[in-house]
MDAnalysis code that builds the backbone (N, CA, C; Angstrom):
import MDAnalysis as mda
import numpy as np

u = mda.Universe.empty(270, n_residues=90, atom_resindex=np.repeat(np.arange(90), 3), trajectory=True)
u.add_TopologyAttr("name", ["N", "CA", "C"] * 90)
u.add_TopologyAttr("resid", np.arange(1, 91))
u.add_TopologyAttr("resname", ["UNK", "UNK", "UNK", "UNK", "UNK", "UNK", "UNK", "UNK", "UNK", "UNK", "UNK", "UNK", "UNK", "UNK", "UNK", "UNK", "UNK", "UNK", "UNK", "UNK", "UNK", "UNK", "UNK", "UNK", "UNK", "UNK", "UNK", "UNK", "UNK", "UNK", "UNK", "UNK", "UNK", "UNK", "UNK", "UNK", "UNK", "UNK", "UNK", "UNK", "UNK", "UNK", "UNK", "UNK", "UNK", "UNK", "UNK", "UNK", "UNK", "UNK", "UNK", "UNK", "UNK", "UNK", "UNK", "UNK", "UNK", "UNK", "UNK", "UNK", "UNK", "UNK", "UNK", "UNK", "UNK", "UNK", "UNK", "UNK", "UNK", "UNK", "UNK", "UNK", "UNK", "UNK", "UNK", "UNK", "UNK", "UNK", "UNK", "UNK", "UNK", "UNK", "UNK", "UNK", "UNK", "UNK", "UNK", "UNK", "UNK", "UNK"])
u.atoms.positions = np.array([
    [0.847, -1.179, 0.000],
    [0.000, 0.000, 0.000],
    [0.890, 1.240, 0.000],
    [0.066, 2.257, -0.645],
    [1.415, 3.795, -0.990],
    [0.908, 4.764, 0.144],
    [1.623, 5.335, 0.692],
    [1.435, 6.001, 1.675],
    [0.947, 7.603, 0.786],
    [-0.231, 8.359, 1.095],
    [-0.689, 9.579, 0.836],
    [-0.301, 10.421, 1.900],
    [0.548, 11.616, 1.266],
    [1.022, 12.319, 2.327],
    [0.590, 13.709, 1.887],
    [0.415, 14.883, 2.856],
    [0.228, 16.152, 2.307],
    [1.481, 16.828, 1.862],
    [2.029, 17.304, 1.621],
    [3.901, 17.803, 1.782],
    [2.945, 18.849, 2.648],
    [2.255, 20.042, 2.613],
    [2.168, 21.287, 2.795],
    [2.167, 21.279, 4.517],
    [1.851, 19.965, 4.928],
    [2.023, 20.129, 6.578],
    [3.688, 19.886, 6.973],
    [4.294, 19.430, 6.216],
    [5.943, 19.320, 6.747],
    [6.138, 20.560, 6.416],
    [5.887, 20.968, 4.913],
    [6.447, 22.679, 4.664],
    [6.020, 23.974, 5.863],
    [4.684, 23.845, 6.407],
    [4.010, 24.603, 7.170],
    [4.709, 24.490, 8.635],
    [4.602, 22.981, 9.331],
    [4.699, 23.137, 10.160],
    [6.663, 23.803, 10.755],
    [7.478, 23.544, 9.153],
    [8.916, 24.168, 9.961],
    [8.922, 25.479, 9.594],
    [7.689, 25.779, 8.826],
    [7.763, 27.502, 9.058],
    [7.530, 28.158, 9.730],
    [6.406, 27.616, 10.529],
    [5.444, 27.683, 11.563],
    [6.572, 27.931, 12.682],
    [7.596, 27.010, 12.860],
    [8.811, 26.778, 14.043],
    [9.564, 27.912, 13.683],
    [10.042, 28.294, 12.349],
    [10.882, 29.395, 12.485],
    [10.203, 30.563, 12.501],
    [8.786, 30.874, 12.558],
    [8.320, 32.135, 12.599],
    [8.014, 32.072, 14.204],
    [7.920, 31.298, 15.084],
    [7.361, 31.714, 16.130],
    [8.921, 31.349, 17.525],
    [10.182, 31.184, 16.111],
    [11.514, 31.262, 16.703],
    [11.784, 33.329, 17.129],
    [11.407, 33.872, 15.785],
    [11.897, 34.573, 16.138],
    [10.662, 36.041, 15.747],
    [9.242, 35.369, 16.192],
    [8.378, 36.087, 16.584],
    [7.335, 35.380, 17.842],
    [7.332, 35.712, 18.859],
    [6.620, 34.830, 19.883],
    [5.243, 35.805, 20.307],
    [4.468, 34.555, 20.453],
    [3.500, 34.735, 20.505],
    [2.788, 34.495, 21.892],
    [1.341, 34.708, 22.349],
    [1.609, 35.164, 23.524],
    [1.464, 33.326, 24.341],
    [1.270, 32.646, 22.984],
    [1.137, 31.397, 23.967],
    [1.267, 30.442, 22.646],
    [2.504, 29.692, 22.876],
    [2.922, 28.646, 21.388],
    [3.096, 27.026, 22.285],
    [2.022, 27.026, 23.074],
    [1.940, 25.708, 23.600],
    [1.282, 24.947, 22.180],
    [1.324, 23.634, 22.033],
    [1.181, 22.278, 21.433],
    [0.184, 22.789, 20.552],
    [-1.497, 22.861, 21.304],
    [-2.733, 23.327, 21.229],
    [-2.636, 24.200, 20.203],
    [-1.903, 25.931, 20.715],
    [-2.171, 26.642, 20.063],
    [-1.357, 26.529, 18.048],
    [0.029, 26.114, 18.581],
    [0.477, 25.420, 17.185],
    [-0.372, 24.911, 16.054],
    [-1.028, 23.933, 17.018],
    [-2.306, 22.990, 15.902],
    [-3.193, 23.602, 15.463],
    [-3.670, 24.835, 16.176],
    [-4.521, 25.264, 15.617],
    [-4.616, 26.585, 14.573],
    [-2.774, 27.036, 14.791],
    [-2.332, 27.584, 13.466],
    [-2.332, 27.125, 12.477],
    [-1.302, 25.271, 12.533],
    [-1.703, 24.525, 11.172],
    [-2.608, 24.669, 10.734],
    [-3.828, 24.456, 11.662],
    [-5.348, 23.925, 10.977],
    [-5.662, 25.415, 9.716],
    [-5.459, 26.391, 10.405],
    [-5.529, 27.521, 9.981],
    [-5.261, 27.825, 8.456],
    [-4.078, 27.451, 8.791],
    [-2.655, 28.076, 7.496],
    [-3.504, 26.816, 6.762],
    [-3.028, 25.773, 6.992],
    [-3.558, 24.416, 5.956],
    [-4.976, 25.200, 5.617],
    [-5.922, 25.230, 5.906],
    [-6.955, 24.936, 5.358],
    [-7.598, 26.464, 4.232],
    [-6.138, 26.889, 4.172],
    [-6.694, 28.712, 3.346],
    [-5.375, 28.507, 1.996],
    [-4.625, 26.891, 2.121],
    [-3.915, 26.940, 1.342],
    [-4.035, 25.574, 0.718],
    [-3.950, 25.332, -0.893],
    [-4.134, 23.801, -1.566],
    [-3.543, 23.251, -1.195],
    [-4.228, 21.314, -1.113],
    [-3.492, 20.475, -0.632],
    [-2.371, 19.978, -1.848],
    [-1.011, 19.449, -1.283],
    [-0.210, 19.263, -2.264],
    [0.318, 17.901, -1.798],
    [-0.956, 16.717, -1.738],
    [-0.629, 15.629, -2.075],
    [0.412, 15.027, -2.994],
    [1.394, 13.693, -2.353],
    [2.142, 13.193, -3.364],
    [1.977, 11.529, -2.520],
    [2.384, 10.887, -3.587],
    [2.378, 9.607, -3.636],
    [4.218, 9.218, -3.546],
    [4.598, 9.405, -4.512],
    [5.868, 8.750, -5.052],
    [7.218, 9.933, -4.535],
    [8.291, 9.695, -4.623],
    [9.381, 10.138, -4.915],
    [9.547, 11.531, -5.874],
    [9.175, 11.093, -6.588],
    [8.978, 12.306, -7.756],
    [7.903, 13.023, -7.743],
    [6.628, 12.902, -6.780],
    [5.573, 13.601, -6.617],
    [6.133, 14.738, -5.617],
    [7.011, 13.835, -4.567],
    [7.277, 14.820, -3.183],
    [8.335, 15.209, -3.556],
    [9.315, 15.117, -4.684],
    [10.057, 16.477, -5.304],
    [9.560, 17.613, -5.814],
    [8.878, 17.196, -6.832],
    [7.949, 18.376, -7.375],
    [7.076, 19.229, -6.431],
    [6.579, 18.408, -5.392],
    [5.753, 19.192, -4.632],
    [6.856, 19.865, -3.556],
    [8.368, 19.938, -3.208],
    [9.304, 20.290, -2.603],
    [9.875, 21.243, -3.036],
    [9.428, 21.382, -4.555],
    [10.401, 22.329, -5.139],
    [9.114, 23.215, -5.594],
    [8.052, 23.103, -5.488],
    [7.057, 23.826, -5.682],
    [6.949, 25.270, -4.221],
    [6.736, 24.195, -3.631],
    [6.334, 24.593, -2.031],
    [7.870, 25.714, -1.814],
    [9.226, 25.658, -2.333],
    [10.552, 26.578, -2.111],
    [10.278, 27.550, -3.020],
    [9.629, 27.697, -3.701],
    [9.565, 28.910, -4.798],
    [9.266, 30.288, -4.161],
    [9.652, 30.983, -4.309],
    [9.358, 32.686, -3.586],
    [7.827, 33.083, -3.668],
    [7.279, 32.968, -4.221],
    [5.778, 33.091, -4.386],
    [5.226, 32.052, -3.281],
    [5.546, 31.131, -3.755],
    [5.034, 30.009, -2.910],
    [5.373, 29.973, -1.438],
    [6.461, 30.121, -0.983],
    [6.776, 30.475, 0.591],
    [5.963, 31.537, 0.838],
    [6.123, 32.748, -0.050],
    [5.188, 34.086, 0.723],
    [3.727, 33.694, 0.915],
    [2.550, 33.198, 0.251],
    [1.741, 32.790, 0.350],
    [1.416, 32.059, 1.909],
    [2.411, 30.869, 2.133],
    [2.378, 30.080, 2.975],
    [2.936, 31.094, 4.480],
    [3.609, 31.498, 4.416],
    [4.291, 32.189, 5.471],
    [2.840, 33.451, 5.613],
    [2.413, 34.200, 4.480],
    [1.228, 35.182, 4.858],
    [-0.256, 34.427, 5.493],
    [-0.282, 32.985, 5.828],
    [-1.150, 32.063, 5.709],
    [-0.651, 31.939, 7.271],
    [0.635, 31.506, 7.876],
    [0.467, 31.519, 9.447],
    [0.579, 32.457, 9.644],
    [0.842, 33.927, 9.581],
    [0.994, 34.995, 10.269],
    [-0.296, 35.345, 10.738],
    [-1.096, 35.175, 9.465],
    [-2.759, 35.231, 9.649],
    [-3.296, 34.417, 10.517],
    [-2.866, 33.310, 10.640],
    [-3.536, 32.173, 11.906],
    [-3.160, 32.187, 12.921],
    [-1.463, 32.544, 13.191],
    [-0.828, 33.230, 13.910],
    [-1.593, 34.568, 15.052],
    [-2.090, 35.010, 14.139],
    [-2.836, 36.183, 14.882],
    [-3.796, 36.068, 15.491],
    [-4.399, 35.416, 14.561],
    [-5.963, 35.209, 14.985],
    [-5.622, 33.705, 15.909],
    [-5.410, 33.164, 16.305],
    [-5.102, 32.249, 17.557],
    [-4.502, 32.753, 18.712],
    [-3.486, 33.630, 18.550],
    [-2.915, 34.813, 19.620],
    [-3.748, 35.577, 20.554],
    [-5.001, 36.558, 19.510],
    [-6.064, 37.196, 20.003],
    [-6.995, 36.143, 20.566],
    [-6.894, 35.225, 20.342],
    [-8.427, 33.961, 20.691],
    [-7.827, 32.865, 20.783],
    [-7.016, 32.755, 21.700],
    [-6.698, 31.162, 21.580],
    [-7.812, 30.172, 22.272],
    [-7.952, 29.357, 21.827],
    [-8.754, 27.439, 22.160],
    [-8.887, 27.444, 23.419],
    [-7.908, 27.880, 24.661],
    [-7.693, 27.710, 25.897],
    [-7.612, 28.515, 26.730],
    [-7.838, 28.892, 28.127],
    [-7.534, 29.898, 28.879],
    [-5.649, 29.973, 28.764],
    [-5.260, 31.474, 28.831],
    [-4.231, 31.764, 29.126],
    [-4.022, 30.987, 30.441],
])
């Protein structure tokens, strides 16, 4: 059986790590993380791959300058809006 993977949650979630490296937020517990992914993922296409050569293309898609800005303007936005309202009591 072939394993279906998204790439856009590996791409998301180490952007996700370096934006909230060196922008912190008022609470980057587990919770609130996930619910940036959910965020960012779901305002950006899925970029399913199957094979080797699917998750290149979709690797070298996802590095393109357009394509990072998109994704990176996608957690800042979820970023925020989870900051102002997070899931949980402070």
């Amino acid at each position: 059986m072939y394993a279906v993977k998204n790439h856009l949650e590996v791409v998301v979630r180490q952007m996700l790590e370096d934006y909230l490296r060196d922008n912190p937020i008022d609470c980057s517990c587990e919770k609130c993380q996930a619910d940036i992914m959910a965020l960012a993922l779901n305002q950006l296409p899925a970029r399913y791959c199957v094979s080797l050569r699917g998750q290149i293309l979709t690797e070298f898609e996802s590095h393109t300058l357009p394509g990072q800005a998109r994704i990176m303007a996608e957690i800042v936005r979820a970023a925020q809006q989870v900051s102002a309202s997070p899931s949980h009591g402070l």
